[in-house]
N, C-alpha and C positions, 0 to 999 in steps of 0.2 A: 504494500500500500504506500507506494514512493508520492503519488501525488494527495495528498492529505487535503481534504478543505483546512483543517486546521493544524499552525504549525508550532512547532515549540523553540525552535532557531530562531534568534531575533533577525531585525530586517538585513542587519551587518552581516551576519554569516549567512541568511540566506543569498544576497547579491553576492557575497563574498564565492560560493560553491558555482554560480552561475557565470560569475565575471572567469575564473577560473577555466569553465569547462568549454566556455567560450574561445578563449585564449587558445585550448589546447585542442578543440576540433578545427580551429581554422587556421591552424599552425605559425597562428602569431609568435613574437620575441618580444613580450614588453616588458617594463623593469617593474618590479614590485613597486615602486614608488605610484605609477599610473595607475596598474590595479586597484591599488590602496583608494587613488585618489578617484577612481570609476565608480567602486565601492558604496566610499561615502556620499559620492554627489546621488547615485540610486536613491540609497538609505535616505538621504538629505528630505526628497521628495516624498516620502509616503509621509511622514511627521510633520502634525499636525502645529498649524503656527498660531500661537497662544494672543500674540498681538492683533490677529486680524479682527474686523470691526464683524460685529455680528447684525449690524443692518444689511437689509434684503434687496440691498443696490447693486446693479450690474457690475461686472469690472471693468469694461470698456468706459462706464462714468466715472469711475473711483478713477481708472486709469489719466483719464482728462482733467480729473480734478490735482488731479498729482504733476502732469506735466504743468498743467496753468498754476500754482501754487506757487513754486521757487521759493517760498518762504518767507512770505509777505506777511500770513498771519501774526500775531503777536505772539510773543514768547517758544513761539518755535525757531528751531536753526534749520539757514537755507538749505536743499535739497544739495546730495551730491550734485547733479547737474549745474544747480548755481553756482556752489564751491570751485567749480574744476574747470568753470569758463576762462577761457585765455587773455590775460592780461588784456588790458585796453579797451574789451569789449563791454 
C-alpha cells in the first residue's frame, strides 16, 4: 500500500524521496545543495501562510492593491519594489 491517502512523512521527506527519484530516473548530476534547495521550495508551498488576510477578496485585487500601494499608507514601510527603485527615479 505504497500510495497511502494518508501519510506519516512530513512534506520535507516526502518531496525529499520524490526530488531524489527524480534525479535518479532521468539520470541527472545535481549537487545536494539544489536538491536541498528543490526540497524546501516544494515543502515551502503546501504550508499554510498564517499572515494572509482572511477577507473573501480576489487576489488579482489584493494583487492591484499591492502594486498601487508603494507605501503611502501611514505607519507602514515602503514595498520592496519602492525600496529597490534606482537612484534618481
Amino acid at each position: 500500500m505504497e500510495d497511502a491517502i494518508v501519510r506519516q512523512d512530513t512534506p520535507t521527506e516526502y518531496f525529499c524521496g520524490l526530488v531524489e527519484s527524480a534525479i535518479q530516473r532521468q539520470h541527472l548530476s545535481a549537487r545536494e545543495v539544489a536538491s536541498f534547495y528543490v526540497v524546501n521550495l516544494l515543502a515551502g508551498f503546501i504550508r499554510s501562510d498564517r499572515s494572509a488576510p482572511d477577507d473573501n477578496q480576489a487576489l488579482g485585487v489584493r494583487f492591484v492593491k499591492a502594486l498601487g500601494a508603494d507605501g503611502q499608507q501611514t505607519g507602514r514601510k515602503p514595498s520592496r519594489r519602492a525600496r529597490n527603485r534606482p537612484c534618481g527615479t
